[in-house]
OpenMM code with the backbone's topology and positions (N, CA, C; nanometers):
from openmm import Vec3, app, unit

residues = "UNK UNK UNK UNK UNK UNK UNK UNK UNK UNK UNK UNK UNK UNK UNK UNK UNK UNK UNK UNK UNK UNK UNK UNK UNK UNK UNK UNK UNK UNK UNK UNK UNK UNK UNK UNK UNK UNK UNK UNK UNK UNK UNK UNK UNK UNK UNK UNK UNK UNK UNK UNK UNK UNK UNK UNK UNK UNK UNK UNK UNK UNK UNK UNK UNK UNK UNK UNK UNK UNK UNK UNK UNK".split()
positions = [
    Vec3(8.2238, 7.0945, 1.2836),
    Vec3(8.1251, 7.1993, 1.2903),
    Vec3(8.0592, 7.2241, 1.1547),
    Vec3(8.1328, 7.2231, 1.0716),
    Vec3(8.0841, 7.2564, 0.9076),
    Vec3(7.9996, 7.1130, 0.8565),
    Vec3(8.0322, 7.0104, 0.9193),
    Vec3(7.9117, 6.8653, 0.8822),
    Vec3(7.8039, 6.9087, 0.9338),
    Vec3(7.8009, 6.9584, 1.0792),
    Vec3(7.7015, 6.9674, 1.1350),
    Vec3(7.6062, 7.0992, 1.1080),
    Vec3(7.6581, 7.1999, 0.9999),
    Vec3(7.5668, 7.3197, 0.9662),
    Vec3(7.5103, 7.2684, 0.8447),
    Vec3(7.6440, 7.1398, 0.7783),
    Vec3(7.5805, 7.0992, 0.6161),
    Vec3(7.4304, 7.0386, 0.6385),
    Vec3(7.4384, 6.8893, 0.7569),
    Vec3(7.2723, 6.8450, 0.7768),
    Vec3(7.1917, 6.9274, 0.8460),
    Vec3(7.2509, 7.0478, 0.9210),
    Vec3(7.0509, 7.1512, 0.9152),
    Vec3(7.0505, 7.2123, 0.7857),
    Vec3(7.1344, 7.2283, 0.6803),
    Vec3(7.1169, 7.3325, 0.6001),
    Vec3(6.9829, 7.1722, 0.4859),
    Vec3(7.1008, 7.0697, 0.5280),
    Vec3(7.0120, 6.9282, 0.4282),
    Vec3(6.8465, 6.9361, 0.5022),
    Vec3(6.8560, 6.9340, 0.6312),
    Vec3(6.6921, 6.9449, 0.7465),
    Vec3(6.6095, 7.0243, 0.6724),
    Vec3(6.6470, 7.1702, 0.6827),
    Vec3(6.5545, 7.2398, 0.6651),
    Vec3(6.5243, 7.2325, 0.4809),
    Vec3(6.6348, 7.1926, 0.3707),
    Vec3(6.5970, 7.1989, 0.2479),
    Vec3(6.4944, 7.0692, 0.2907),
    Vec3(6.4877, 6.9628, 0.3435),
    Vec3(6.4033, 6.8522, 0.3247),
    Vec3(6.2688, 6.8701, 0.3874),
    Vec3(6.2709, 6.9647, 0.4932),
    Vec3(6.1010, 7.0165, 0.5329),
    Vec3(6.0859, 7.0990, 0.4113),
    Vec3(6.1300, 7.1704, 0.3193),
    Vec3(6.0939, 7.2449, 0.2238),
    Vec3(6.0582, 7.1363, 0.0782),
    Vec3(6.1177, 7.0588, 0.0628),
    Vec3(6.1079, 6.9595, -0.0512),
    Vec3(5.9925, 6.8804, -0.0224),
    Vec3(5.9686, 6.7959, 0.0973),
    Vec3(5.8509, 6.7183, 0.0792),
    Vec3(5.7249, 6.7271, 0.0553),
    Vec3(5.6882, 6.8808, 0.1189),
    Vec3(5.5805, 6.9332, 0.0793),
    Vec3(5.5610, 6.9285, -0.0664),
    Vec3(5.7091, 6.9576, -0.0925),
    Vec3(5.6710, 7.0124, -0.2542),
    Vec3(5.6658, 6.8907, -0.3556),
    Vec3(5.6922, 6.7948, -0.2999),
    Vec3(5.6190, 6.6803, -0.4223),
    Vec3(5.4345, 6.6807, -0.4213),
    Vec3(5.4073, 6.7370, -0.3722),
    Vec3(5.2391, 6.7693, -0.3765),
    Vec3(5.2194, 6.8253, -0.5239),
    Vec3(5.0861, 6.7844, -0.6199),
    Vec3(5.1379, 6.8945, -0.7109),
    Vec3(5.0938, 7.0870, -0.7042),
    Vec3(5.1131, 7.1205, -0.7830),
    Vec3(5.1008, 7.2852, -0.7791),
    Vec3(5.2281, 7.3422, -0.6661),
    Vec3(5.2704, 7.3052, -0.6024),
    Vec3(5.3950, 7.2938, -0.5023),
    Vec3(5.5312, 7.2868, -0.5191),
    Vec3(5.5483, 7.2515, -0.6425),
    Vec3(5.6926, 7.2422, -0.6870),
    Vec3(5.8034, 7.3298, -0.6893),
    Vec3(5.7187, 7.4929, -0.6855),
    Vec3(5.7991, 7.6008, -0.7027),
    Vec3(5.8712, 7.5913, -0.5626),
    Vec3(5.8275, 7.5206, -0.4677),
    Vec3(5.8804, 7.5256, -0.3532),
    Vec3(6.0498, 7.4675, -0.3618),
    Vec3(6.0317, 7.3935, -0.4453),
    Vec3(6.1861, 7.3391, -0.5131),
    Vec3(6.2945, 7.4190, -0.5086),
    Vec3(6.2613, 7.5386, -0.6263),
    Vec3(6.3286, 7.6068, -0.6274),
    Vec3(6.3638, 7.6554, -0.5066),
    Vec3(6.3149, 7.7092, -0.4315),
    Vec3(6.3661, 7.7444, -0.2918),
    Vec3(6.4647, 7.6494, -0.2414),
    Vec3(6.4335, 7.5834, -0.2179),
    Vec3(6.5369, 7.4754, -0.1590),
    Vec3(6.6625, 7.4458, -0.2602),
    Vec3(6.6468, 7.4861, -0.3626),
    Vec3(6.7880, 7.4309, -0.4143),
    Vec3(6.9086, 7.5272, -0.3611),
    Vec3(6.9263, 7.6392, -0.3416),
    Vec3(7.0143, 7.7404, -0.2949),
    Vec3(7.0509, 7.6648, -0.1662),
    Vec3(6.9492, 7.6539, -0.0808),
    Vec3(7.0338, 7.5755, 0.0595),
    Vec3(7.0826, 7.4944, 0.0620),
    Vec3(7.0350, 7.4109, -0.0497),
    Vec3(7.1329, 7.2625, -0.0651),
    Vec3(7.2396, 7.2823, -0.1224),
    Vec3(7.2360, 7.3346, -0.2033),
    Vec3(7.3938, 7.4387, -0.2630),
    Vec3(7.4675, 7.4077, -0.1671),
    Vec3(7.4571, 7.5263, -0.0630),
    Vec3(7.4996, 7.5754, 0.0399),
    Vec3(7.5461, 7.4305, 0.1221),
    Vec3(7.4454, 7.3949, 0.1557),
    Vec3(7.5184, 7.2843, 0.2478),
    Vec3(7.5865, 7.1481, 0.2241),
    Vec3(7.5754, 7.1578, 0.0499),
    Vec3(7.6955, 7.0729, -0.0018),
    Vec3(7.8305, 7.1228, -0.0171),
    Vec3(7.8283, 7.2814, -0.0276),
    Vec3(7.9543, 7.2883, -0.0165),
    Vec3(8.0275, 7.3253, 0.1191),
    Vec3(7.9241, 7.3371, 0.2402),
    Vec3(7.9397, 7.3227, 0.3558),
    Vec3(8.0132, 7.1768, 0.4031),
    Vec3(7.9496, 7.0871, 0.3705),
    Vec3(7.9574, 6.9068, 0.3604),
    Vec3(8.1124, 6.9214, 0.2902),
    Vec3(8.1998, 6.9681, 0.1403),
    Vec3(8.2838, 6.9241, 0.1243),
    Vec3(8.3517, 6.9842, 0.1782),
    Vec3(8.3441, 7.1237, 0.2507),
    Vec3(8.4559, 7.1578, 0.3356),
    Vec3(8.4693, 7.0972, 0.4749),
    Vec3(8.4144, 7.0076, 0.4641),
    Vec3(8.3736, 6.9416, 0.5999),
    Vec3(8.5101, 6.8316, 0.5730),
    Vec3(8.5572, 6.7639, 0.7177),
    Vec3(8.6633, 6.6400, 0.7284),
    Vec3(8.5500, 6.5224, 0.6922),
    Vec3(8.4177, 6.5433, 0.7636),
    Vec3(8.3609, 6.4276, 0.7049),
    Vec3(8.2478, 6.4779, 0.6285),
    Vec3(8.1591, 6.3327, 0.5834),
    Vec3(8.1420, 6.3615, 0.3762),
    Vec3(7.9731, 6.3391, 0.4242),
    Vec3(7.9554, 6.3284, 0.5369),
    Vec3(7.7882, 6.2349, 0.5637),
    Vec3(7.7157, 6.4002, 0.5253),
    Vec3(7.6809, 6.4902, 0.5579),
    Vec3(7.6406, 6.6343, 0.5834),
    Vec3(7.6258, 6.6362, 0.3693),
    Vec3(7.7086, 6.6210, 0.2743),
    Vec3(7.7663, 6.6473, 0.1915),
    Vec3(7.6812, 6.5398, 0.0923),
    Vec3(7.6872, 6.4062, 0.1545),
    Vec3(7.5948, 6.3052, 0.1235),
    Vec3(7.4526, 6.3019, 0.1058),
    Vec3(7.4279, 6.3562, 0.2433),
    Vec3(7.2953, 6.3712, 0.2714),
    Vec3(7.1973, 6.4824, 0.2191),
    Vec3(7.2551, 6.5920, 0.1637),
    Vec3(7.2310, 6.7066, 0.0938),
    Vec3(7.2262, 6.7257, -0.0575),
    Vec3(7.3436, 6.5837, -0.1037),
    Vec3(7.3211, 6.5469, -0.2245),
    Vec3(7.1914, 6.4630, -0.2664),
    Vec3(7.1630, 6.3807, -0.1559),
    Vec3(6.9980, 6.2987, -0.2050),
    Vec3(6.8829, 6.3766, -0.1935),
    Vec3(6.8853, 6.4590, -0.1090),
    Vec3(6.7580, 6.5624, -0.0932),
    Vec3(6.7664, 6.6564, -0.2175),
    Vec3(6.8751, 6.6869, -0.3207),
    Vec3(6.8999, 6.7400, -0.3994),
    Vec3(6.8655, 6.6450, -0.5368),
    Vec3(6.8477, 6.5244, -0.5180),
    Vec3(6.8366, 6.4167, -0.6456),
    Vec3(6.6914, 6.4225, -0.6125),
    Vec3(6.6310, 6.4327, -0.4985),
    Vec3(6.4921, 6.4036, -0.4840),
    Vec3(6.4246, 6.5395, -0.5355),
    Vec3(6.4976, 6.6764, -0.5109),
    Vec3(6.4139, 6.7953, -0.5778),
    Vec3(6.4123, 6.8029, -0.7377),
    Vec3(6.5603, 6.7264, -0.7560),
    Vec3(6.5875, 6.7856, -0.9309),
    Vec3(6.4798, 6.6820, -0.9796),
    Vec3(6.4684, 6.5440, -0.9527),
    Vec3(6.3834, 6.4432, -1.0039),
    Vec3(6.2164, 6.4922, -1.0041),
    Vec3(6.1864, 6.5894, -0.8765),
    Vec3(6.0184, 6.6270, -0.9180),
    Vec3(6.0472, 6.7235, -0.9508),
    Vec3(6.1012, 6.8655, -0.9929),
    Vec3(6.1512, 6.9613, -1.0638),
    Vec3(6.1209, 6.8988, -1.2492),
    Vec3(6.2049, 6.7815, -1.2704),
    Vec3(6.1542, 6.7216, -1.3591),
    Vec3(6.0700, 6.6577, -1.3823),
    Vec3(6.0035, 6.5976, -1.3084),
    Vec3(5.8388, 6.5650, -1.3771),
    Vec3(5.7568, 6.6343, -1.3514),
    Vec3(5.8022, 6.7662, -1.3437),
    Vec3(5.6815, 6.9082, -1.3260),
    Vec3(5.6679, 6.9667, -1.4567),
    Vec3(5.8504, 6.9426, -1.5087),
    Vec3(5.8634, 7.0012, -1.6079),
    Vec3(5.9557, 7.1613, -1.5553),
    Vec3(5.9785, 7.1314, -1.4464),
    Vec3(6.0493, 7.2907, -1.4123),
    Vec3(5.9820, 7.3778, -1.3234),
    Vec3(5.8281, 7.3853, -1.3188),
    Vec3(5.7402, 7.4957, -1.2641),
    Vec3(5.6514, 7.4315, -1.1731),
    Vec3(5.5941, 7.3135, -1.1700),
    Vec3(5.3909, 7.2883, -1.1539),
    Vec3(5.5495, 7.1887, -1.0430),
] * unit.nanometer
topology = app.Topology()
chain = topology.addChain("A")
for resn in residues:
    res = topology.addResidue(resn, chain)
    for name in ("N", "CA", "C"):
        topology.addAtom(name, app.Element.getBySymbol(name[0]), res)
């Protein structure tokens, strides 16, 4: 049950992230990082690791345009 709340918590951070590689959009990032939080540590309390996985790349994909925004843009 806890894999399966980690990938909607990964779903909905990833409808929130793609938009936000657009530029001027990035702040949208920030939003999404709290849920991914959330549903990575949803994912390690989980028996299995996919939920935990999958929340970690949507999380490499926000911090990576987070950084070539510079943090804000």
């Amino acid at each position: 049950m806890l894999n399966i709340l980690s990938i909607l918590f990964g779903l909905v951070s990833l409808v929130i992230v793609i938009p936000a590689t657009i530029p001027l959009l990035g702040w949208a990032n920030w939003l999404a990082l709290p849920l991914i939080a959330i549903g990575v540590v949803l994912g390690q309390l989980s028996s299995s690791r996919s939920g935990r996985n999958f929340c970690l790349v949507v999380a490499a994909i926000a911090v990576v345009r987070l950084s070539l925004g510079g943090g804000i843009i």
